[in-house]
C-alpha positions, -999 to +999 in steps of 0.1 A: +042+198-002+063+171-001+066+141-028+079+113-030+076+091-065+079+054-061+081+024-086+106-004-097+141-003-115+129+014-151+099+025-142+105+065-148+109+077-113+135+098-113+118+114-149+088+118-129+102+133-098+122+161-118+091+167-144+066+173-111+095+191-091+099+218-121+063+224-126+055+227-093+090+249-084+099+222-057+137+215-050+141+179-066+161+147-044+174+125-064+180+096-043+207+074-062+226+105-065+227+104-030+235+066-026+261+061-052+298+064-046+330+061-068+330+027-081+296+019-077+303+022-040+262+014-024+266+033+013+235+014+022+260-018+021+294+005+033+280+034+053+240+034+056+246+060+083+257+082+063+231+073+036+203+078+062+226+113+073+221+125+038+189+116+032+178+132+065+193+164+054+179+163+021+144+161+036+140+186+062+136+210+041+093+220+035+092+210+003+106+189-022+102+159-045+120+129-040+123+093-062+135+059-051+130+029-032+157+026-008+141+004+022+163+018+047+154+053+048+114+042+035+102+049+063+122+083+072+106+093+039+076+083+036+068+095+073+078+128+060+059+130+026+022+144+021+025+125-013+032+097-031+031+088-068+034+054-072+047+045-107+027+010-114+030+002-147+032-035-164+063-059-166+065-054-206+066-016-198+094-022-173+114-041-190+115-020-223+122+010-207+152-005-185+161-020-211+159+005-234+178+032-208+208+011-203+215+004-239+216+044-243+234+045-209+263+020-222+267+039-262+264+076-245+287+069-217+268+096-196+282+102-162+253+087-137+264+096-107+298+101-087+321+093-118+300+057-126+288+048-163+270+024-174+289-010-181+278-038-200+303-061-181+278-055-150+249-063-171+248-102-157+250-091-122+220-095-101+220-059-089+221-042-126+188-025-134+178-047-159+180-081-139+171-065-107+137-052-127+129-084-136+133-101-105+117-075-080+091-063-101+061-086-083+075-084-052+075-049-050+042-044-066+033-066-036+051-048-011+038-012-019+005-027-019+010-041+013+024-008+032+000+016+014-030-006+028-015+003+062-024+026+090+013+032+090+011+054+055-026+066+061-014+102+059-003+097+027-022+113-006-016+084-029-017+084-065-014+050-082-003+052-119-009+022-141-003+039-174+020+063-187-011+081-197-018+092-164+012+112-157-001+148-170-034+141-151-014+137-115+007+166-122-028+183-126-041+167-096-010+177-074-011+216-088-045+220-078-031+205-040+000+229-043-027+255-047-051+247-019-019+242+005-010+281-004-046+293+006-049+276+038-011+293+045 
């Protein structure tokens, strides 16, 4: 089984990924850990090769659980993945939670990843969570709707969440496919 959770800036993907990845005993990718260098360096704008190298790696294992939106190695994942939970929820939602995440993000000063904490200095930037939410939210919406409708993704076993609500009854859903995988093993 291999998942991969989708949704914009805020919208609890990487929450998701680890929740599903611990209840189903799947290795979890966490794909901004992956991306992020010192100093907020993005290798998809200094070294995508090696962001696509370790994402590559990261995936050829036979199972896992992966979050994140990163259009250059979409397709490497998506091609790979018998999942995907697509995280769908309203722009209020959105916004509250990213919101809400990098206000505790800037008072906790929690390491995010490769030394880099959140800054409210980079808060007016187009590319912080919180404007890039905003700004993406429809066209992303769009986007996913566009590429699930696809042949491309056909192989995919999509689960479209609209509501937070919904979360317990995909983890459910995607047991019960853990399961029948193991029988027909």
């Amino acid at each position: 089984m291999r998942i991969v959770v989708v949704g914009t800036s805020g919208a609890g993907k990487t929450t998701m990924a680890k929740s599903i990845a611990s209840m189903l005993n799947l290795p979890c990718i966490e794909l901004d850990r992956l991306h992020w260098g010192p100093d907020w360096e993005a290798l998809t704008e200094t070294n995508p090769d090696e962001f696509v190298r370790r994402v590559s790696a990261a995936i050829s294992a036979n199972s896992w659980v992966s979050d994140g939106n990163y259009a250059v190695v979409r397709d490497l994942i998506w091609r790979r993945a018998t999942h995907l939970v697509w995280l769908d929820y309203g722009r209020p939602l959105i916004m509250y939670r990213v919101i809400k995440r990098s206000i505790t993000r800037a008072f906790d000063q929690t390491e995010l990843w490769a030394g880099n904490k959140e800054d409210w200095r980079r808060w007016l930037r187009p590319s912080h969570p919180i404007r890039w939410a905003w700004s993406t939210w429809r066209e992303r919406r769009s986007r996913f709707e566009h590429l699930l409708n696809g042949e491309q993704y056909n192989h995919l076993a999509v689960l479209r969440l609209q509501t937070p609500r919904a979360t317990d009854e995909v983890v459910d859903q995607l047991r019960l496919s853990k399961s029948h995988e193991l029988r027909k093993i």
